[in-house]
N, C-alpha and C positions, 0 to 999 in steps of 0.2 A: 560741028560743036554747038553753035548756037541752033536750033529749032525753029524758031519764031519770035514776032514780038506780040509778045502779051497783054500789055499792062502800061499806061503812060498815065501820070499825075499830073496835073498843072497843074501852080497856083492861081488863086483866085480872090478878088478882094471882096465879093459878097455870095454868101453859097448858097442863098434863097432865091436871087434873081440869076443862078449857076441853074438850079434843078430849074426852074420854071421856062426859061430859053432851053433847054438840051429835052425836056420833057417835053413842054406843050408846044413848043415853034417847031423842033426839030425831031419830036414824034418816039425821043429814044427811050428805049425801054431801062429805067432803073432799077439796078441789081440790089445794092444797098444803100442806107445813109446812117449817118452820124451827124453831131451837132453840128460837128467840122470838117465833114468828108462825105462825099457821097460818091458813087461811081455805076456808071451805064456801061453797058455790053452795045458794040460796034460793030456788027458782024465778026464775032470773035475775039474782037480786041477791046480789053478794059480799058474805057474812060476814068480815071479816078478825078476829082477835085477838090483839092484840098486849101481852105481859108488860110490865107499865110503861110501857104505850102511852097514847095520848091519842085523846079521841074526834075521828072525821073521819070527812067523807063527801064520798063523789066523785061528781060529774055529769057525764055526756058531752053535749059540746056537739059541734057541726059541725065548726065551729074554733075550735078556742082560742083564738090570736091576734088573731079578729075578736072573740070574746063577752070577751076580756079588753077590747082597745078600746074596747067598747062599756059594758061594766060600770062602769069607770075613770072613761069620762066621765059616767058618774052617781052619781060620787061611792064608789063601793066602794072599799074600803080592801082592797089587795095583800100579801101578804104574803111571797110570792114571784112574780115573775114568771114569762111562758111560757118553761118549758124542757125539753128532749126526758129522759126518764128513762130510766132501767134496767128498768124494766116494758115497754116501747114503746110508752109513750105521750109525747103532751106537754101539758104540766100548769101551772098558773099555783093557784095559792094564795090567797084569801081571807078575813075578816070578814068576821060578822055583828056588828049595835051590839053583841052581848053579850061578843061575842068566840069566835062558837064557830065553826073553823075547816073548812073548805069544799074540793076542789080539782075545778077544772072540769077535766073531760081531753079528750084526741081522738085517738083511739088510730091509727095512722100503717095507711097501707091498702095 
């Protein structure tokens, strides 16, 4: 069901000295940015960073809509359901018991 992991966000409290450590120290190649976000490619795996952001990690599934159905009915706790995003993908949101938040995607082909 799950594929791979994609895509991880950390929060961060300053996202100028976030680009300049992951850029010039750590040599990583930056995909894009915003005032409040920027995110590096890791040998395949998106670094995001977000100012004031919240940790999340994203998994590409097949499809969404089927690994949500089937998640759902094993009890996983949703936190947002499957819906098409401003990224191009479409994404549904989860728990774990701890509370730490998840989004499966499937990026449209």
């Amino acid at each position: 069901m799950i594929e791979k992991l994609y895509h991880i966000t950390f929060p961060v409290s300053d996202i100028k000295k976030t680009v300049a450590f992951y850029e010039n120290i750590l040599g990583l190649k930056k995909r894009s940015e915003w005032p409040n976000y920027v995110e590096f490619d890791v040998g395949g795996v998106q670094f995001g960073f977000a100012q004031r952001g919240k940790l999340e990690i994203f998994l590409l599934v097949d499809d969404v809509d089927k690994a949500y159905q089937s998640l759902k009915e094993k009890g996983v706790q949703f936190i947002a359901e499957p819906k098409n995003t401003h990224w191009g993908a479409r994404a549904a949101t989860f728990v774990d018991p701890d509370g730490n938040k998840f989004t499966i995607e499937t990026f449209k082909k």
